[in-house]
C-alpha positions in Angstrom: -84.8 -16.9 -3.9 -88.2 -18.9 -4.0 -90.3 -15.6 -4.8 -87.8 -15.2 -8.2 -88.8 -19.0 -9.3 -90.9 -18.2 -12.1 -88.6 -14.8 -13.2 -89.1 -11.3 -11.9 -92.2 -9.8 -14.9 -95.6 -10.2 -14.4 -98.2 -10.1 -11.8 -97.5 -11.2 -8.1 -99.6 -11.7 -5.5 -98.2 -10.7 -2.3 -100.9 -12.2 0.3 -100.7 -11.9 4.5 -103.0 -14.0 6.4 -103.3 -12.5 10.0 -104.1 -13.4 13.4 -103.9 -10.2 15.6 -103.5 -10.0 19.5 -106.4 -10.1 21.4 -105.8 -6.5 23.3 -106.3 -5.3 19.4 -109.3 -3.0 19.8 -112.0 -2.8 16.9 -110.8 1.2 16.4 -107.0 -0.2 16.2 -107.7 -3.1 14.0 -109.9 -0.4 11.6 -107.1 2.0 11.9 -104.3 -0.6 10.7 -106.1 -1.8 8.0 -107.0 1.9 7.0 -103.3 2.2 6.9 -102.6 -1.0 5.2 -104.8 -0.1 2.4 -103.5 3.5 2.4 -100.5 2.0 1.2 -101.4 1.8 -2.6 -101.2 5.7 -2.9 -97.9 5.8 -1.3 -96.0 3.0 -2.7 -96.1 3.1 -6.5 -95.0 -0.2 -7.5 -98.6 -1.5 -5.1 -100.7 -1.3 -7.6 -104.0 -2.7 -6.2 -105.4 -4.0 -2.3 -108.4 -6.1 -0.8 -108.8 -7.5 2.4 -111.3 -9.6 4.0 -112.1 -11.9 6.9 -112.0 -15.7 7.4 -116.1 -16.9 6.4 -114.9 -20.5 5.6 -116.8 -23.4 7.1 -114.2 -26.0 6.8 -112.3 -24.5 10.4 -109.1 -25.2 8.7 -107.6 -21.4 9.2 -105.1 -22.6 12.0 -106.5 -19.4 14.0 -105.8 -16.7 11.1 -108.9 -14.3 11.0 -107.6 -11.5 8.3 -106.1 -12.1 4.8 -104.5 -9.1 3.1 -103.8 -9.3 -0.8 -101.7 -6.9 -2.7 -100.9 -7.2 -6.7 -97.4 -5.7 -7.9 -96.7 -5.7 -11.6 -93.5 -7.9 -10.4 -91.0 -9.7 -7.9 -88.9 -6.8 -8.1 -92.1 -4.4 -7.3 -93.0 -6.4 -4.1 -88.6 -5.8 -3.2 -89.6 -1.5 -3.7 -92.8 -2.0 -1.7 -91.0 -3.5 1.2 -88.2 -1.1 1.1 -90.5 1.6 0.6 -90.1 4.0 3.6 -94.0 4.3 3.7 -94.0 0.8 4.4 -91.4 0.5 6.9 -93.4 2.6 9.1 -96.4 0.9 8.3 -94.7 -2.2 9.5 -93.2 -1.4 12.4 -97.0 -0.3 13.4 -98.8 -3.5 12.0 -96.4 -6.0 13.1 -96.4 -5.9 16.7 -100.2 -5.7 16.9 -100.1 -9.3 15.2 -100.1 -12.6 17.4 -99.4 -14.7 13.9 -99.0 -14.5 10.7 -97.7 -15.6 7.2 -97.0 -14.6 4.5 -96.7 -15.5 0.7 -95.9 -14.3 -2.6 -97.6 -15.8 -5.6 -97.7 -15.8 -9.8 -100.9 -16.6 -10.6 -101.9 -18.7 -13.4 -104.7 -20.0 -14.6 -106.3 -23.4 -13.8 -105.8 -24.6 -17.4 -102.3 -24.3 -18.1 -100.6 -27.8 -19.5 
């Protein structure tokens, strides 16, 4: 599994960049990522959230508007997360309200390493 490259310990990144449906209302889209970010004090192994919306002037964001990034202390955290029954129903909300997306799970490392 690509997410298990590096080993299961340490920090991952799970990020979600988002492009939701245009019948998304203002109200939904504040109420999902209410819920999104709600998230952290349901699922234990989530242990931080941020969010934020595309301010990039090089148009290069293929039509994603939204990027989500949650931190678990590990790979295996990021499997309880999206087990978690808190997140299944999360999911079966936020998905359909989505016209796009993608996501990615990351180890980050700093820019110096040799």
């Amino acid at each position: 599994m690509a997410a298990d490259a590096g080993g299961g310990g340490g920090v991952v990144k799970h990020i979600l960049l988002a492009r939701f449906k245009e019948e998304v209302t203002p109200e939904r889209l504040d109420q999902l990522i209410r819920g999104y970010a709600g998230l952290v004090s349901l699922v234990p192994s989530m242990k931080a959230f941020h969010w934020g919306t595309d301010v990039s002037i090089e148009n290069m964001h293929q039509g994603f508007t939204h990027v989500f990034e949650s931190t678990f202390e590990s790979t295996e955290g990021i499997k309880e997360y999206i087990e978690h029954p808190a997140h299944v129903e999360f999911a079966n909300e936020f998905l359909p309200a989505l016209e796009k997306t993608l996501i990615i799970d990351y180890k980050p490392t700093s820019g110096n390493n040799s």
